[in-house]
C-alpha positions, 0 to 999 in steps of 0.5 A: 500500500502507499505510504501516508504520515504516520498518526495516532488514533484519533481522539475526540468524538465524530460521527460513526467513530468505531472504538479502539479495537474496532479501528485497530481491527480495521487497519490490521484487516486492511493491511493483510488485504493489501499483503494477499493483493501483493502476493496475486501481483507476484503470482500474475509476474511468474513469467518474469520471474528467473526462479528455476523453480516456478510454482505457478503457470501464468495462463493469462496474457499479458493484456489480461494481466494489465486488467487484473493490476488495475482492479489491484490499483482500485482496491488499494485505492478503496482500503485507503478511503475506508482507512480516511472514514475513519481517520486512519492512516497505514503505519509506516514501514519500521524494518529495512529492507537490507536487515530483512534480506540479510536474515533470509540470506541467514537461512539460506547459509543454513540451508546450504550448510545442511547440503555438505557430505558430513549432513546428507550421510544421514540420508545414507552413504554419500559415493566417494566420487560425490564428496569433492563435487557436493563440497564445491556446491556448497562452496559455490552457494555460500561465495554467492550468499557471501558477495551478496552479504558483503555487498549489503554490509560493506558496498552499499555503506562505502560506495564501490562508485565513490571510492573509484571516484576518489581515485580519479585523480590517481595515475590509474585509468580509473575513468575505465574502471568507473564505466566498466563498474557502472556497465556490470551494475547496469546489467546485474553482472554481479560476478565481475563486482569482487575483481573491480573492488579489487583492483579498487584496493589495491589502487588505493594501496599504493605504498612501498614497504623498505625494511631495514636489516643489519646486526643489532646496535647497527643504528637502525633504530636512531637512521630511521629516526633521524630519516623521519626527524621524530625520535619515536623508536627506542634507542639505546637498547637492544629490541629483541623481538623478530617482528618488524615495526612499520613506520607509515604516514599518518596526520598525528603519532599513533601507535598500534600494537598486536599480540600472539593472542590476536589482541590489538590495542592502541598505546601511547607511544611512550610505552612501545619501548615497553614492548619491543626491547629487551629493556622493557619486555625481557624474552618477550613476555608479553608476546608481542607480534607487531607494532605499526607507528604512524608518525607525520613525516614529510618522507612517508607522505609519498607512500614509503613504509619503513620497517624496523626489523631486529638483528636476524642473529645466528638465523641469517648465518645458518642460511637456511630455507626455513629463516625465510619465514622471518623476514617481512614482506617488503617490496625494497630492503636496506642492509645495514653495515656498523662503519665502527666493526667489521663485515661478518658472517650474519651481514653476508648470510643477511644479504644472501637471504635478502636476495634468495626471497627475491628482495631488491637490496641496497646496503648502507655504511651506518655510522659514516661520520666516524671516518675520514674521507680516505677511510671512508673510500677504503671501508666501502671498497673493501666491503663491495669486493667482499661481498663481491666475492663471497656472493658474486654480486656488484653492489654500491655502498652507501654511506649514511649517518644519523649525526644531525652534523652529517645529515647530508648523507641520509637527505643525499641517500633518500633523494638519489635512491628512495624517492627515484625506486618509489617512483619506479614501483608506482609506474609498475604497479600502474601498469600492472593494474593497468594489464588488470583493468584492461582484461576485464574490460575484455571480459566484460566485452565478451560477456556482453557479446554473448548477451547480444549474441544468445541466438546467434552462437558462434561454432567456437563456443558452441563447442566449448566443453563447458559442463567439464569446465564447470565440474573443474570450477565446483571441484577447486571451489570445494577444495579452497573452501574445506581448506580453511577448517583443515587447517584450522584443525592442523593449528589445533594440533600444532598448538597441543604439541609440546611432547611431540617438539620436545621428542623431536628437539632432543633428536636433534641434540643426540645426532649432535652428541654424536658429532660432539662428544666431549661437548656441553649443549648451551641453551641457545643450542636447544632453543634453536632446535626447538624453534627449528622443529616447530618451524619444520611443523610450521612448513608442511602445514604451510606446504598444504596451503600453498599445493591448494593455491596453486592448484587452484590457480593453475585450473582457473588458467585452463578454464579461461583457456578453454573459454577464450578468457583474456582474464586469468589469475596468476601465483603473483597475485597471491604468492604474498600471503603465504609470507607474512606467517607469525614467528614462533617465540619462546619467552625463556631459554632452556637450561644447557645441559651435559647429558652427553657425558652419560652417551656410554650408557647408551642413547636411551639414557641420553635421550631421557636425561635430555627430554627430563631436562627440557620438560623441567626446565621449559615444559609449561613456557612451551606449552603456554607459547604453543597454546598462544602461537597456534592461536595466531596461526589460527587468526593468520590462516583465517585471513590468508585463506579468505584472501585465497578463497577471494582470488579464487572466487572472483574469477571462477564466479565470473567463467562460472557466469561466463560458462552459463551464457553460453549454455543459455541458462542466463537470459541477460538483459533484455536493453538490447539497445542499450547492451549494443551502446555499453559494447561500442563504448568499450571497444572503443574506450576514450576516457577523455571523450566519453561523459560520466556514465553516472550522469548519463544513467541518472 
């Protein structure tokens, strides 16, 4: 029914005046009236309908529906007469229509869930060959009530169409993006939404992250300070902690702080040298995971990150594949090199790392105000020929200082070689989100071709194999999907494993008895072996994760191979989240230990005077540390997977669409005039020639 301005019922005597309940048994009746009329709407509209499952045959046409919506219009127009005789007027609508959509999309969540394999067994056995495939049903379905969640939660509120308009001003060809956005919502092509809002994020991150490296009292802390002009990092003290603080822009000094239990707290920035240094937090005991400070530099206004990392310790010269994982995703590292000591084997094992992630680097000469220009020379000659030699690169040596005297070193570094890279790294990423627009623009053409072209197939597509491609796309959305709880399952059990690392550990230290008789294990030994274990645990769980997204990738290329796609994923876009894994920390050393006086006893004893020992001395710490990493695994995974599961989705939801066209199981639009218009102005896309589409459309 219309609309009318909410009143009370009416008060003071008038003539033929029905009493409270006799109004209020009048509007209800009027009310349901009105709701059985919009039930007879929807049934006179089945036609229209796209439901694959309609209830009703419409055995009007469209003439007669034309009458039957007119005596509609009369009745309603008679409820609201009989509404005025008595002064009454409908109450207005007090439910939105997002919450009421929201919680059928609730229900449905339900629904799918009770379609999974561990439900329908109740029903009787589900064929092996069937779990894989039912898996992926229920994956697809809940992608698909998810976009729609997440588009009434967050899009509608954030405005995709705002936001690109906000970017227009960027060097990307966000006019293109803007028309492509308004063409998709024009022609309900929801499943190119999740790769505009993508590309949306990922223009409006524009950041290049430069982290530093170097032994600890290397002067990394007090450069960085000195580069920003702030005095925001502790210094004098050893931070002893393996995560990086991020330095980023930000209109006033802010600091946030994240701990292994997933807490993340706001703190004034007087107390971060009470959790990042050995002074303030000894063993880490509160075990902080990270700390971002913002702080309103003129040099982070460009989009430079800079990272704080530790020393990497004996990590960087043992060299092995495993100490990746300690190093922060970065797009440039700068190695620091204390111009007071000389090149050792942690700089060298630092660098060789640096450059087997694929990180770019540039080492520093720290501290280059305590030598004299001859010095000076002679100090950075010698380190380019050594590492020159013990790595086989050519690198230039840059000297720098934090002395507010030399500060022309550090102004000449930035100028000459941040600002120049920064620049560098804004270009390419450009044109890669560039390549990205203009594939889906391709995409978009073709899934408008097929609108056109229903009727008209062309033999290519005709032929298309698509109920295979379609079996591949439910099976990789299936495994993606189940891979969230398997390793949700695997932090679980790595979290409760302290027996099991112990074992491990004290393996270790009997194969190294064996070489070292005569020798007393330190405690630094065992806390490193137990760290090696748990990273060793860490990895084939990692490995698991990382076999599923490739897969993934690779059968999403073959599906938009054999589709004719333009737009595939890449391992590019995703190999980054598999990074950023939270480092295991023990909040104390173990005790050292000389069992291996006792090896004429045999390995046994050895073994059970080791693992006595270990229990005693670090038992209950490594319990508790397990317990609080496999939680911050946990809240790690849950994010990586779902950015995993967000890759994936978007371009299987759009060759699922894509795979539907062709089959005919989609009608499309039914603007065909207006379907031919969105196509010419793609085909032949002049950002500076072509009017807002916003406007246009309004």
């Amino acid at each position: 029914m219309p609309e009318h301005e909410p009143n009370d019922l009416p008060t003071g005597r008038f003539p033929g005046k029905l009493n409270g309940p006799q109004q209020s048994r009048l509007r209800v009746t009027c009310h349901y009236i009105d709701k059985l009329l919009s039930d007879a709407e929807h049934i006179l509209h089945q036609a229209t309908s796209q439901s694959p499952f309609p209830r009703y045959v419409v055995d009007v046409t469209p003439s007669q529906v034309r009458v039957i919506e007119d005596y509609i219009r009369r009745l309603r127009a008679q409820l609201l007469r009989a509404l005025d005789w008595q002064r009454l007027k409908p109450k207005p609508p007090d439910i939105p229509a997002t919450r009421a959509v929201l919680t059928n999309l609730a229900f449905i969540d339900i629904a799918v869930e009770e379609l999974r394999p561990s439900y329908m067994r109740g029903s009787g056995a589900v064929p092996e060959d069937a779990v894989d495939e039912l898996n992926g049903v229920v994956h697809e379905l809940r992608s698909l009530v998810e976009g729609m969640e997440r588009y009434l939660r967050q899009e509608l509120g954030t405005n995709l169409e705002s936001r690109l308009q906000k970017l227009q001003q960027t060097g990307y060809d966000v006019a293109l993006l803007r028309a492509i956005e308004q063409i998709v919502t024009r022609h309900g092509l929801v499943e190119f939404r999740l790769r505009i809002a993508s590309l949306a994020s990922r223009m409006e991150d524009d950041n290049l992250e430069v982290a530093l490296f170097g032994r600890v009292s290397s002067g990394k802390s007090s450069l960085l300070n000195a580069l920003l002009d702030t005095d925001v990092l502790p210094v004098g003290v050893n931070p002893i902690t393996a995560v990086p603080t991020r330095l980023r822009y930000g209109s006033a000094i802010r600091v946030a702080v994240t701990y292994g239990d997933g807490r993340n707290e706001i703190i004034p920035v007087e107390q971060l040298a009470g959790l990042v240094t050995e002074q303030g937090n000894p063993g880490n005991l509160r075990n902080v995971v990270r700390a971002l400070v913002e702080v309103p530099s003129r040099r982070l206004k460009q989009g430079i990150v800079l990272v704080d990392t530790p020393g990497l310790g004996s990590l960087a010269r043992k060299g092995a594949a495993e100490t990746l994982a300690y190093l922060p995703v970065c797009d440039l590292a700068l190695l620091l090199i204390d111009a007071g000591t000389t090149l050792d084997e942690e700089d060298i094992g630092t660098l060789r790392l640096l450059y087997e992630a694929g990180i770019p680097a540039l080492v520093l000469l720290s501290k280059s105000d305590l030598l004299a220009g001859g010095d000076l020379h002679r100090v950075t000659t010698y380190i380019e020929e050594q590492l020159h030699r013990e790595l086989g690169i050519s690198v230039r040596i840059h000297a720098v200082s934090s002395v507010p005297t030399a500060s022309v070193l550090l102004d000449h570094f930035f100028e000459r070689e941040l600002l120049p890279r920064f620049e560098q790294a804004q270009s390419l990423r450009e044109a890669s989100v560039a390549g990205k627009i203009g594939a889906l623009r391709d995409s978009v053409i073709a899934a408008l071709d097929t609108t056109l072209d229903q009727g008209k197939r062309e033999t290519s597509q005709a032929a298309v194999p698509t109920p295979e491609l379609e079996a591949r796309l439910r099976l990789i959305t299936g495994e993606i999907g189940e891979l969230g709880t398997q390793i949700d399952h695997a932090w679980l059990e790595l979290g409760e494993s302290p027996q099991a690392v112990i074992d491990r550990s004290v393996d270790r230290a009997i194969s190294w008895i064996r070489s070292n008789p005569n020798r007393r294990i330190t405690a630094l030994q065992l806390s490193e072996w137990i760290h090696d274990v748990v990273q060793g645990l860490l990895n084939r769980r990692l490995e698991k994760m990382r076999n599923a997204m490739e897969r993934a990738i690779e059968i999403l290329q073959d599906v938009a191979k054999g589709l004719g796609s333009a737009e595939t994923p890449s391992v590019e876009e995703v190999e980054s989240i598999l990074r950023d894994v939270p480092r295991f920390e023990l909040a104390a050393l173990p005790a050292e230990t000389s069992a291996g006086r006792w090896r004429w006893l045999g390995d046994s004893v050895v073994r059970t005077t080791i693992a006595s020992s270990l229990r005693k001395s670090i038992g209950p710490i490594l319990k508790d540390e397990l317990h609080l990493y496999g939680y911050a695994l946990r809240q790690w995974s849950d994010q990586a997977i779902r950015r995993i599961e967000t890759v994936v989705s978007s371009y299987a939801d759009a060759y699922r669409a894509q795979i539907h066209r062709i089959g005919g199981l989609q009608e499309g639009t039914k603007d065909l005039a207006q379907v031919k218009s969105d196509l010419h102005l793609l085909r032949n896309w002049n950002s500076a020639e072509v009017p807002d589409l916003a406007e246009k459309r309004a």
